[in-house]
DOGU-941901 format. One line per field, with one value per atom (N, C-alpha, C): residue in three letters; atom name; y, x negated, z. Coordinates in nm, 3 decimals, decimal comma. Each point is the difference from the previous one (the first is absolute). Layout:
resn	[ALA ...]
name	[CA ...]
Y	[Y ...]
X	[X ...]
Z	[Z ...]
***
This chain:
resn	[UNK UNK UNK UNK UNK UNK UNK UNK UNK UNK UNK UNK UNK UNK UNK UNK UNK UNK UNK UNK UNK UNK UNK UNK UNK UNK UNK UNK UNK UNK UNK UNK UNK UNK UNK UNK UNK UNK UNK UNK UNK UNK UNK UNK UNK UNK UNK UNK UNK UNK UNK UNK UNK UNK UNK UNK UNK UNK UNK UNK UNK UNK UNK UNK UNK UNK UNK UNK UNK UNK UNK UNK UNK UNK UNK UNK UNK UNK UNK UNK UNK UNK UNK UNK UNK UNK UNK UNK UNK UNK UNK UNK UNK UNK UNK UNK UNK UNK UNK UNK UNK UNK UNK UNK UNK UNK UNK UNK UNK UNK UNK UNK UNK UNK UNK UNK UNK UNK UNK UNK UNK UNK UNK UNK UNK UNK UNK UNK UNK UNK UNK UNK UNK UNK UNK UNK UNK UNK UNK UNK UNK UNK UNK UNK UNK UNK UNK UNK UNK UNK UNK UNK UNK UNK UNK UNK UNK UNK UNK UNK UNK UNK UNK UNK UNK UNK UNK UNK UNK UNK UNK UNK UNK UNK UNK UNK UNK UNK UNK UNK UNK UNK UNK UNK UNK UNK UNK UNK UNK UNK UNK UNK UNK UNK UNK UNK UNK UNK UNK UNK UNK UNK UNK UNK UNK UNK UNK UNK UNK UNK UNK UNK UNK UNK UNK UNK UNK UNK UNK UNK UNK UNK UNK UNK UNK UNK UNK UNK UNK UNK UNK UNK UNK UNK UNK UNK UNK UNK UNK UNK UNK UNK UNK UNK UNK UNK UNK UNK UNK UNK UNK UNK UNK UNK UNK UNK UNK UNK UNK UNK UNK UNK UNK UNK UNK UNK UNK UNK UNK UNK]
name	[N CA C N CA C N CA C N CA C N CA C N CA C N CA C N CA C N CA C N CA C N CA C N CA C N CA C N CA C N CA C N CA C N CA C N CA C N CA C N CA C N CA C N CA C N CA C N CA C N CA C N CA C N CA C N CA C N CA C N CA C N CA C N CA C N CA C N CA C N CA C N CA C N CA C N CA C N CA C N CA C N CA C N CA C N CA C N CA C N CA C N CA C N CA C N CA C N CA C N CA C N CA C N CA C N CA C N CA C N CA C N CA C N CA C N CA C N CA C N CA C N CA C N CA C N CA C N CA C N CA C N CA C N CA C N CA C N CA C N CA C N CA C N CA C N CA C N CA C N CA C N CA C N CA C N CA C N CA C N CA C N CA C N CA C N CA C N CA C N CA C N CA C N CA C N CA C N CA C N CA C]
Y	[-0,119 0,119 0,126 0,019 0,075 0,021 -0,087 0,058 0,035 -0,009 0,030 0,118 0,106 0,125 0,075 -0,076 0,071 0,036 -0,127 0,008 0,097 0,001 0,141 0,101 0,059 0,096 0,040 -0,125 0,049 0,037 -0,124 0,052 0,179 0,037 0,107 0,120 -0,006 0,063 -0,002 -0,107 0,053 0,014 -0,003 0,071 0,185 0,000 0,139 0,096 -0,107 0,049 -0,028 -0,067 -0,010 0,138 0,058 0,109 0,143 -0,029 0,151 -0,019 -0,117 -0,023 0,055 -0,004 0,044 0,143 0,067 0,152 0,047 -0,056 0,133 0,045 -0,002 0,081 0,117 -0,051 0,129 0,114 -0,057 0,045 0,100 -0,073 0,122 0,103 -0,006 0,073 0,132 -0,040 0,114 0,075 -0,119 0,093 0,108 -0,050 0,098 0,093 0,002 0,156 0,023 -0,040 0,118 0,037 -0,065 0,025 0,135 0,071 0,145 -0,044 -0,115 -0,052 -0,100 -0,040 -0,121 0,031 -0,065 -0,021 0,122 0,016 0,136 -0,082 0,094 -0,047 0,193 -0,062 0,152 0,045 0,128 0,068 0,086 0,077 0,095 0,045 0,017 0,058 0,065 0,064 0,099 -0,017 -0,025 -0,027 0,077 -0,007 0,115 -0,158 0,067 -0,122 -0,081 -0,098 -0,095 -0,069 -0,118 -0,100 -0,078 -0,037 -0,140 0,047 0,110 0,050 0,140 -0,058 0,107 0,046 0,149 0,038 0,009 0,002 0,034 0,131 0,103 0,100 -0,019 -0,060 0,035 -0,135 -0,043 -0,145 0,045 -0,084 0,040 -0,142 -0,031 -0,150 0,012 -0,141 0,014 -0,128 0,011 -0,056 -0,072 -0,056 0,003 0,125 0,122 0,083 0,119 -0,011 0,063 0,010 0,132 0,019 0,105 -0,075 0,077 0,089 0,152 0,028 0,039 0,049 -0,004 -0,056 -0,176 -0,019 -0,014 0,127 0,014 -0,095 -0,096 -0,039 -0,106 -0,078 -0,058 0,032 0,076 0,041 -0,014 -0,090 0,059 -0,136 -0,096 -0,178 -0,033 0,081 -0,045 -0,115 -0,095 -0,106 -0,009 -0,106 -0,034 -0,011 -0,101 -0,016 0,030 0,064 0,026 0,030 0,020 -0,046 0,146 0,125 0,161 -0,051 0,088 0,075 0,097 0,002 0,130 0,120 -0,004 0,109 0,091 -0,072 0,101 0,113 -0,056 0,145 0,063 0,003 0,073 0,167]
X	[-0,082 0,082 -0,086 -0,096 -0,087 -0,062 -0,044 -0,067 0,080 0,141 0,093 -0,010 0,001 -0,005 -0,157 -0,088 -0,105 -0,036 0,084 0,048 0,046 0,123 0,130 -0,070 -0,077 -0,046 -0,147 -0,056 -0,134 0,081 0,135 0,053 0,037 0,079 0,011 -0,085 -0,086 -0,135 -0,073 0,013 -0,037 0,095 0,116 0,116 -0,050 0,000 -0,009 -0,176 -0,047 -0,146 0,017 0,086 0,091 0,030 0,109 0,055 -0,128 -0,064 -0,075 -0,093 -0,037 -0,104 0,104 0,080 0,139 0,035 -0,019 0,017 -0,120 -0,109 -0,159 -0,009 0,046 -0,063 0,110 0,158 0,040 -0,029 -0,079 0,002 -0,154 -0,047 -0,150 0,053 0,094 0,051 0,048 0,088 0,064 -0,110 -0,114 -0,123 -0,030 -0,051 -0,079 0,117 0,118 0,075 -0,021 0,017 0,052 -0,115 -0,136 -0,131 -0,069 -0,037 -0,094 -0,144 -0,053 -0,092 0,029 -0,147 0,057 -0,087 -0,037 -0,090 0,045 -0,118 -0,008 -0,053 -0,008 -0,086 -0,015 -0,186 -0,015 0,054 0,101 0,061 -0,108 -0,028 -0,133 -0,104 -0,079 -0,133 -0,101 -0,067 -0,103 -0,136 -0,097 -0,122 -0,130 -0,096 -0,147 -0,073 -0,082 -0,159 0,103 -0,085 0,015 0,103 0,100 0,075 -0,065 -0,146 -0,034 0,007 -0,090 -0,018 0,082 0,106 0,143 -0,007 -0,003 -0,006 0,143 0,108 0,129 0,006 0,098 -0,001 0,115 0,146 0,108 0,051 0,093 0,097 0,084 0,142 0,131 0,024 0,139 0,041 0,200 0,012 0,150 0,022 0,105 0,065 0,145 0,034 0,146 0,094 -0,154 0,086 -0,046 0,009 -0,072 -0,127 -0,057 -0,093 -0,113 -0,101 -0,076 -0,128 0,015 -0,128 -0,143 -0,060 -0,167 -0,005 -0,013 -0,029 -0,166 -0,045 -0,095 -0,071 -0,037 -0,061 -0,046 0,065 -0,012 -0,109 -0,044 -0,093 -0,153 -0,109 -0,013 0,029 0,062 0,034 0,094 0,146 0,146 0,008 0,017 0,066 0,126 -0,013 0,099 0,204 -0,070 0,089 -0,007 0,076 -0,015 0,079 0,016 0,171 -0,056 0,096 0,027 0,112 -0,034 0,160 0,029 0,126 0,075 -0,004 0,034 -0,032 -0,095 -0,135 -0,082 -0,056 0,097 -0,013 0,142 0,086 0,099 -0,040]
Z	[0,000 0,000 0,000 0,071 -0,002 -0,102 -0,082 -0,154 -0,150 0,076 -0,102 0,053 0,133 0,045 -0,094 0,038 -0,075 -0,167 -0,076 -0,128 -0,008 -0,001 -0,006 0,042 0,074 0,028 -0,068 -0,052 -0,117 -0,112 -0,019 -0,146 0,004 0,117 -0,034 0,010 0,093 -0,053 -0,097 -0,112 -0,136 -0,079 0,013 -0,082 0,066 0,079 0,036 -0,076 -0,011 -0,068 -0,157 -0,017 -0,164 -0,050 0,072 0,000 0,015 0,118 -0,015 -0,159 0,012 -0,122 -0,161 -0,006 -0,146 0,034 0,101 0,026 0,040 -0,034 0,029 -0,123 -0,107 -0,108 -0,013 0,074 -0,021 0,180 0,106 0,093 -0,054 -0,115 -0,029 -0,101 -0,054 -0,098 0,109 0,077 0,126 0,098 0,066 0,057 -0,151 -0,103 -0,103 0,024 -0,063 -0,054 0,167 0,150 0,142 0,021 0,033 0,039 -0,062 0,059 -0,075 -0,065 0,020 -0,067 -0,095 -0,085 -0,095 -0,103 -0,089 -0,100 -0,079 -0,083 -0,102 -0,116 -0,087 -0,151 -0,026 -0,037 -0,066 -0,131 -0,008 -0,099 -0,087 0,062 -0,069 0,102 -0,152 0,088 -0,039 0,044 -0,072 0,037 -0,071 0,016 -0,086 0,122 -0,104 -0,008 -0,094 -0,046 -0,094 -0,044 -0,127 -0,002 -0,077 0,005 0,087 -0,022 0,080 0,106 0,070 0,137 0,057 -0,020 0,066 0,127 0,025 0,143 0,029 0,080 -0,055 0,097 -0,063 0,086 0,055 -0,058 0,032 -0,050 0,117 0,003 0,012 -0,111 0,054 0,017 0,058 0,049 -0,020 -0,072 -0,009 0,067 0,073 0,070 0,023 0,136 0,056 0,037 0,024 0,017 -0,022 -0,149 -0,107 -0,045 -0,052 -0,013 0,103 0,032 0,110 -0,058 0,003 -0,136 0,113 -0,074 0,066 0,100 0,014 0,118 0,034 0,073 -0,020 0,129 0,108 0,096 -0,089 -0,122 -0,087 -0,118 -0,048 -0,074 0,084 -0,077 -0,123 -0,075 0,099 -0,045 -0,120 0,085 -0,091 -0,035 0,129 -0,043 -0,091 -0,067 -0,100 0,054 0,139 0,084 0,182 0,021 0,114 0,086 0,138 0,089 0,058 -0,003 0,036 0,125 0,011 0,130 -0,028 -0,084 -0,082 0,110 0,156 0,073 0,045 -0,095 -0,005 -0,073 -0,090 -0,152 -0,040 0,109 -0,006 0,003]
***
C-alpha cells in the first residue's frame, strides 16, 4: 500500500514538471517584453581607423524596448550582442 502512495505521488510530480516544462518558452517570452533588461543587437555605429582595425566611436542598440543610441560605456568594443538595462539611457 505504501508504494502505491509513493507512485501516485512521483507520477504527479512529473506531470507537474510536464506542465512547467510546455509553459517556459511562453514564461521567457513574458520575462523579455516586463523586465527593463534583455539582449540588444547592434543597430548602428560609427567608427575612425580602417575596416580591419575599427575604433568605434558610437554604438546604437535595438531592442525589446526599442532603440538605445550612443551607448557609450560600450565603446571602443561594440559587441554584436549584448544584454542593456533600458533604464539607463532614458
Amino acid at each position: 500500500m505504501r508504494r502505491d502512495h509513493i507512485y501516485s505521488a512521483l507520477s504527479g510530480l512529473l506531470q507537474l514538471l510536464e506542465r512547467l516544462l510546455r509553459a517556459w518558452p511562453f514564461v521567457l517570452i513574458g520575462l523579455h517584453l516586463l523586465l527593463p533588461f534583455g539582449v540588444h543587437m547592434r543597430w548602428e555605429y560609427s567608427f575612425v581607423g580602417s575596416y580591419s582595425n575599427k575604433i568605434y566611436t558610437r554604438c546604437d542598440y535595438i531592442g525589446s524596448r526599442g532603440i538605445l543610441e550612443d551607448v557609450r560605456h560600450l565603446t571602443p568594443d561594440c559587441p554584436f550582442f549584448v544584454i542593456l538595462d533600458s533604464r539607463e539611457f532614458r
